[in-house]
C-alpha positions as CSV (number, residue, x, y, z in Angstrom):
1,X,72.4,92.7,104.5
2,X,74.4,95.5,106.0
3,X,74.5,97.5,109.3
4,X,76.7,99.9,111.0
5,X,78.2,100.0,114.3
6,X,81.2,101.7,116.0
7,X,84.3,100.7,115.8
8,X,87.2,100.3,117.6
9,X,87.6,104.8,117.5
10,X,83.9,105.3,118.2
11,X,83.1,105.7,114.6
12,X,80.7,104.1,112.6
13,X,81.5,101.1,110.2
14,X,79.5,99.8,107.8
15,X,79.4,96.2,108.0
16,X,78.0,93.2,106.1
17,X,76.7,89.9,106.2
18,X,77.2,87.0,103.9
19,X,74.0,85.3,102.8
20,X,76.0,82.1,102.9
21,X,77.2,82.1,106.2
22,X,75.4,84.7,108.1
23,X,78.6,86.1,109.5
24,X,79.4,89.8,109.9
25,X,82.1,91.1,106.9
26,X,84.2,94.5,107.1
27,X,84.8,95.9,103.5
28,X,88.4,95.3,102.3
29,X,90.9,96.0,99.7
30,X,90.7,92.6,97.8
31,X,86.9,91.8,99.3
32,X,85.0,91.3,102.2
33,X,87.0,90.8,105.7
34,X,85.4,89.0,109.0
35,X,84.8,90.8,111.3
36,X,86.4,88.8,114.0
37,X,89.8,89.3,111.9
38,X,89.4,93.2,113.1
39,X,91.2,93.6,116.4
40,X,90.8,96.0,118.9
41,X,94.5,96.1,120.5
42,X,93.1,97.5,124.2
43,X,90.8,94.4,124.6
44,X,93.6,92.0,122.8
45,X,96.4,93.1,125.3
46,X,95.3,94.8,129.0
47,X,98.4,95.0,129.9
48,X,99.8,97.9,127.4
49,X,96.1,99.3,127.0
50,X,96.2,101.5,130.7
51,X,99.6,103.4,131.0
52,X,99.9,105.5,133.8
53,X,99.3,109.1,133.4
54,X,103.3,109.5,134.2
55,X,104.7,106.6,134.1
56,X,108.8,106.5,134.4
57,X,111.0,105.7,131.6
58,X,111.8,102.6,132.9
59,X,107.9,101.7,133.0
60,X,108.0,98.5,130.3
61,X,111.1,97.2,131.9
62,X,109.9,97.3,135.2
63,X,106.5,95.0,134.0
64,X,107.9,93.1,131.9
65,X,110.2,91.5,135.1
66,X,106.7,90.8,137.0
67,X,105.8,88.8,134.0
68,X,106.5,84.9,133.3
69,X,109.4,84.3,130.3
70,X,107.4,81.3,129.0
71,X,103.9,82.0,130.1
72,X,104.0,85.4,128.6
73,X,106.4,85.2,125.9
74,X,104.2,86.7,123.6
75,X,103.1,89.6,125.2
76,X,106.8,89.7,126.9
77,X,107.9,89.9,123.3
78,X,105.5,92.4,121.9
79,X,106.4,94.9,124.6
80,X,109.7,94.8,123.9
81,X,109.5,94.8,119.9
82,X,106.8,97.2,119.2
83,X,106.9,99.7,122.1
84,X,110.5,100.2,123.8
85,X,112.6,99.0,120.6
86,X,110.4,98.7,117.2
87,X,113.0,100.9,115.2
88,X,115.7,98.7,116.5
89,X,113.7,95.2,116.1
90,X,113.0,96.6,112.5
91,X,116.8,97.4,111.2
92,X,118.1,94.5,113.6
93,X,115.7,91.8,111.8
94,X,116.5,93.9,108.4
95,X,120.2,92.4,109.1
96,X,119.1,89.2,110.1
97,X,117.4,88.1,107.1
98,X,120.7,89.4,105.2
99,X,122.3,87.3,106.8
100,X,120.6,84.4,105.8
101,X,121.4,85.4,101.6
102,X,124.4,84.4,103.0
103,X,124.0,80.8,102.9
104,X,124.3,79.2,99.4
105,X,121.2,76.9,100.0
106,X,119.0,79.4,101.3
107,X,119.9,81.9,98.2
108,X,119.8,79.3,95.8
109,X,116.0,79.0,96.8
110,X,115.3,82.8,96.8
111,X,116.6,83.1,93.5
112,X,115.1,80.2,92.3
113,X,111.8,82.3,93.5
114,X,112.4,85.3,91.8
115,X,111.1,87.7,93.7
116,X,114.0,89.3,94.5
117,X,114.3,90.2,91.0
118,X,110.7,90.5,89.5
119,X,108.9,92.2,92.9
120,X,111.8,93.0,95.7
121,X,109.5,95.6,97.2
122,X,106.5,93.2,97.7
123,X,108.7,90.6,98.7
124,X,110.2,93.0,101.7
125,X,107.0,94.0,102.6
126,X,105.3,90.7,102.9
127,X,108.0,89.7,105.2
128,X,107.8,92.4,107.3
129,X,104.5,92.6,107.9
130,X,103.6,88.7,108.4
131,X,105.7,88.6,111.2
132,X,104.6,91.9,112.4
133,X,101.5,90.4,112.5
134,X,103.2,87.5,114.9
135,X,103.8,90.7,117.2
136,X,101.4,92.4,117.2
137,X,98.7,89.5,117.8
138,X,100.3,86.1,118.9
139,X,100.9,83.1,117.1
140,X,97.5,81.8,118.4
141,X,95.3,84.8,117.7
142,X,92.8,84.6,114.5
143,X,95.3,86.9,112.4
144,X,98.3,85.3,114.1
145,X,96.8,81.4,112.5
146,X,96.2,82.9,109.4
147,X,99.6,84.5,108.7
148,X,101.2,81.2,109.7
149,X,99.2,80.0,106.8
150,X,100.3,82.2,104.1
151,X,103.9,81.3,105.8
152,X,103.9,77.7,105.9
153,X,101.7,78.1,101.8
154,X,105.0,80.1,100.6
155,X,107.6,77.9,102.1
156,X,106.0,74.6,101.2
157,X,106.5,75.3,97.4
158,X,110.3,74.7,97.8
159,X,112.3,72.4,99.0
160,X,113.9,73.8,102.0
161,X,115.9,71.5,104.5
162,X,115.0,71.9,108.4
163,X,118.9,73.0,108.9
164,X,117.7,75.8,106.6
165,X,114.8,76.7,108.0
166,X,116.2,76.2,111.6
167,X,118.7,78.8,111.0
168,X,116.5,81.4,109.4
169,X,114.7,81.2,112.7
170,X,117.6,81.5,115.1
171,X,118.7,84.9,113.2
172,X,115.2,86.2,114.2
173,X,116.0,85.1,117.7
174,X,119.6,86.1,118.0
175,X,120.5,89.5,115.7
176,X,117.5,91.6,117.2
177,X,119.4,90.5,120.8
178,X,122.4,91.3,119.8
179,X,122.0,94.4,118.2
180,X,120.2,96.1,121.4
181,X,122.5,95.0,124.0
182,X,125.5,96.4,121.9
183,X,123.3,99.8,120.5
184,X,119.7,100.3,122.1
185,X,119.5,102.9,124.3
186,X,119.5,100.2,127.3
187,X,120.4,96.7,127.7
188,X,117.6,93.8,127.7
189,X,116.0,92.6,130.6
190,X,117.0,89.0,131.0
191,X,113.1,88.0,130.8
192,X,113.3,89.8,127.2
193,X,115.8,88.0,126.1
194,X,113.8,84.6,127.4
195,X,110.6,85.8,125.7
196,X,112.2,86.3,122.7
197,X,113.5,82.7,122.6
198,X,110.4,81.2,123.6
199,X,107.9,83.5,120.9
200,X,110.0,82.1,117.9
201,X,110.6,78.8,119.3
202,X,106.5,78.6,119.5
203,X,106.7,80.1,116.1
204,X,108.8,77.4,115.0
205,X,107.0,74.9,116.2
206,X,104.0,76.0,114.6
207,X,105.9,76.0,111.2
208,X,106.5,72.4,111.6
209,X,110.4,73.4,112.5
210,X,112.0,70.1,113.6
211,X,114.7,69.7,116.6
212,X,114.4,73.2,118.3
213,X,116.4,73.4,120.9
214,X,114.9,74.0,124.3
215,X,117.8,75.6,126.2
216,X,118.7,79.2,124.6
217,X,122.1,79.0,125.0
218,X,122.1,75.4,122.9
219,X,120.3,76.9,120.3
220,X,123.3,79.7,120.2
221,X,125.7,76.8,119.8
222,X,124.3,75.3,117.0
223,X,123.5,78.2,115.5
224,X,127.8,79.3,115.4
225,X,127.9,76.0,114.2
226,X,125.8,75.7,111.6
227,X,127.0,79.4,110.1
228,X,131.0,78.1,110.6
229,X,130.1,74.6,108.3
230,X,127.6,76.7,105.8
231,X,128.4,80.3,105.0
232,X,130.6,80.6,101.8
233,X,130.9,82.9,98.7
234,X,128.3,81.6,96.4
235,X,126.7,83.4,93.0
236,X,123.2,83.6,94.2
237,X,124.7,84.7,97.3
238,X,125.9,87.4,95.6
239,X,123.0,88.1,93.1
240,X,120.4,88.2,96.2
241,X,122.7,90.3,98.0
242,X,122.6,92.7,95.5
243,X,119.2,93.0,94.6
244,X,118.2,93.7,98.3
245,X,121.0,96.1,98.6
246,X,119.5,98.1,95.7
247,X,116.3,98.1,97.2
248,X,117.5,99.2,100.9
249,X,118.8,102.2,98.1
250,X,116.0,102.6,96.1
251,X,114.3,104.1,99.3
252,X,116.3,107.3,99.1
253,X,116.9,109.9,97.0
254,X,118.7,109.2,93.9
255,X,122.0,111.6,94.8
256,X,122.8,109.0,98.5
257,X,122.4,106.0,97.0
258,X,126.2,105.7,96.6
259,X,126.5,106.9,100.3
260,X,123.7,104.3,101.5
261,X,125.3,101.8,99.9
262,X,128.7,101.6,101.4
263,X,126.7,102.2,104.5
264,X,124.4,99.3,104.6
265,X,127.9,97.3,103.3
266,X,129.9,98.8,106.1
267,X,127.5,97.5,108.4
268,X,127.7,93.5,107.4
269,X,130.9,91.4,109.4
270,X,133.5,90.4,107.6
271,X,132.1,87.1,107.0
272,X,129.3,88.1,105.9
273,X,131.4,90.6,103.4
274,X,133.1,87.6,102.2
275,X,129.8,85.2,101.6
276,X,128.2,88.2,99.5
277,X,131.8,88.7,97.4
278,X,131.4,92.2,98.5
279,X,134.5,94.5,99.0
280,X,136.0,94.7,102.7
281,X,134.1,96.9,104.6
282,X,136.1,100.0,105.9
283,X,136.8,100.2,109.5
284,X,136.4,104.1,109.6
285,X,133.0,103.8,107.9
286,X,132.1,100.6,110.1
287,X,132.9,102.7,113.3
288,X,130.8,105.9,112.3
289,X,127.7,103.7,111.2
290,X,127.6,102.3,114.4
291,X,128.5,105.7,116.7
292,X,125.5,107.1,114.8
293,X,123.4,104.1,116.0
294,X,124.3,104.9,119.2
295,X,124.3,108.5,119.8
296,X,120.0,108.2,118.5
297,X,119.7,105.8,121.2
298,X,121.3,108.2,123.7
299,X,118.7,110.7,122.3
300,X,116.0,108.0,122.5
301,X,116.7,107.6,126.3
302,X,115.6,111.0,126.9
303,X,111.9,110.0,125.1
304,X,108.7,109.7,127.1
305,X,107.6,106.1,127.5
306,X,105.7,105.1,123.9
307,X,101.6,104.5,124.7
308,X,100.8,102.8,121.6
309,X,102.3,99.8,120.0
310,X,104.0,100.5,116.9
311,X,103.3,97.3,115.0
312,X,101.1,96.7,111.4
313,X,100.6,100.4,111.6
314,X,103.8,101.7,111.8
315,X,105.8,99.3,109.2
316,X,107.0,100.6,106.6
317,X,105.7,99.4,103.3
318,X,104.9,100.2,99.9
319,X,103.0,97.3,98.5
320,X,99.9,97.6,100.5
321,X,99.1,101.4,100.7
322,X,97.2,101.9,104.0
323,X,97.6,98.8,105.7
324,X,96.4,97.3,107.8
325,X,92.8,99.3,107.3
326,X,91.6,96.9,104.5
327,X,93.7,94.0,104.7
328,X,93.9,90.7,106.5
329,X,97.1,88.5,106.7
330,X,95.5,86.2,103.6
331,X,96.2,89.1,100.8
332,X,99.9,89.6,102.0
333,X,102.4,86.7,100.0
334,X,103.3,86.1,96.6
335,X,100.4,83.7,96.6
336,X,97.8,84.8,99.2
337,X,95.2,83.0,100.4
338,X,91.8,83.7,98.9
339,X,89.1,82.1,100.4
340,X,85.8,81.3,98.2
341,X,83.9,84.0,99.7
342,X,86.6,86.8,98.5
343,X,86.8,85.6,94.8
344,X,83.9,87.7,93.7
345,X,85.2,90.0,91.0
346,X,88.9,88.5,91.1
347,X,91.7,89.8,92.6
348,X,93.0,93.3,91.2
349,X,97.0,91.6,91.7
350,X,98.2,89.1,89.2
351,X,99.4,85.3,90.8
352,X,101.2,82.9,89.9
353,X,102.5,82.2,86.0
354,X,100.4,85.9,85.4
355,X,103.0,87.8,88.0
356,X,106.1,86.1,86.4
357,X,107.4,84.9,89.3
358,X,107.1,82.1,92.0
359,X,106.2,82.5,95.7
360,X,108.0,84.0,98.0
361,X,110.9,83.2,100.6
């Protein structure tokens, strides 16, 4: 049985129901898609749907200090992300997971995984827009629960200690931080910095993440600690290394790959230079990378306040052309999740031993 009815635009979309369940279906790229999985951002979140007609530039700083660090760490945290810093939270978090390759256990798993070498494009792009779904729609929301699925589905195929894990999730908390204060176009409101804390501490916790600290500045600690006893050169740290590096290339034009890769390299620490066996990065280069960093965000200072959130839509990816119009978080992974109802026809992408390669990170 079908229908239409407008959308979220005012347009018309033809919609479905199952004969099994009775429940409304939207079409989708790999089969039908439940309605209720189809968000409409103004009704989700009230609070960015009404900007003023001027508001200053300082407008999301200003709310976000009326708001409660804990209480509304996710909303906190998808102000700060997706609408005052998204190009920042996406290179910061870009670094972040680089800096887990360069932990010999963590490597050892992704290359164990392959999908750094059979489908590095996919595996980027699953990443990035999993937890851009976390953003953009809570950890609690019906897209949020679901992407924790796929999550927890990939990462239970390995064994992967808690340290491990733990770590992986204090880079998401920490390097995003770290990199604004020192090169966003302003410094973080201390409720920011909470929020963030709290939305991947609630992430954790839904990932079945054992020992989270509850103070931030403990989970800092251990954090220095646990890079000071575990980062060291290993081969797969090196191997992983690489392959992403050739894919942060791969992205532009053949004639600046040589120039983007020094770049990307000259942006690493030394430690980090040293765990990837890559050569010392040059202070000049290390210097002008980051001034040009900073002179966009002087230019971004001068920007009008952004109105809509730039989250699923505005990731960059090139694994799921058009997302997120015909997709739901169960299609995104190495392995997605396919419910009974969507396994009419079969899935146009090959899993498992028929992709070559196992699940990803």
């Amino acid at each position: 049985m079908t229908a239409t009815s407008p959308d979220a635009t005012g347009e018309r979309t033809t919609t479905s129901s199952s004969s099994s369940t009775g429940k409304k279906t939207l079409p989708g790229v790999f089969g039908p898609i439940p309605a209720e999985l189809v968000v409409d951002p103004d009704r989700a979140h009230p609070l960015t749907a009404d900007v003023p007609l001027k508001p200053g530039r300082m407008y999301w700083r200003d709310l976000v200090a009326t708001l409660d660090p804990v209480a509304d760490a996710a909303e906190i945290h998808r102000i700060t992300a997706a609408f005052e810093f998204p190009w920042d939270y996406q290179r910061a978090l870009e670094l972040a997971l680089y800096r887990t390759y360069c932990v010999p256990s963590v490597s050892a798993v992704l290359s164990e995984a392959g999908n750094f070498r059979d489908a590095p494009q996919q595996r980027y792009d699953d990443t990035a827009l999993l937890m851009a779904e976390l953003v953009e729609h809570g950890y609690d929301s019906m897209r949020g629960k679901e992407s924790l699925r796929v999550i927890n589905r990939q990462h239970a195929m390995y064994d992967i200690t808690n340290d491990d894990m733990l770590y992986v999730l204090s880079t998401f908390v920490f390097e995003p931080l770290e990199w604004i204060d020192a090169h966003g176009w302003r410094r973080l409101h201390p409720n920011e910095r909470l929020a963030a804390f709290h939305f991947y501490r609630g992430v954790g916790q839904r990932m079945n993440i054992a020992d989270i600290p509850e103070d931030m500045a403990e989970f800092r600690r251990w954090r220095d600690s646990y890079e000071a006893r575990e980062f060291r050169y290993a081969d797969t740290n090196n191997e992983i290394g690489n392959y992403t590096l050739d894919l942060m290339c791969s992205w532009y034009p053949e004639a600046v790959r040589p120039v983007v890769r020094k770049v990307v390299q000259s942006l690493i620490d030394d430690d980090m230079a040293r765990a990837f066996g890559f050569p010392a990065p040059s202070p000049a280069l290390r210097s002008a990378g980051y001034a040009a960093v900073r002179a966009r965000s002087r230019l971004i200072r001068w920007f009008p306040v952004r109105r809509k959130a730039y989250g699923t839509e505005g990731t960059e990816n090139r694994t799921y052309p058009g997302y997120p119009t015909g997709y739901r978080p169960a299609d995104l992974g190495a392995h997605p999740i396919m419910p009974r109802d969507r396994q009419v026809g079969g899935c146009p992408v090959p899993h498992g031993a028929a992709a070559g390669g196992a699940g990803a990170r």
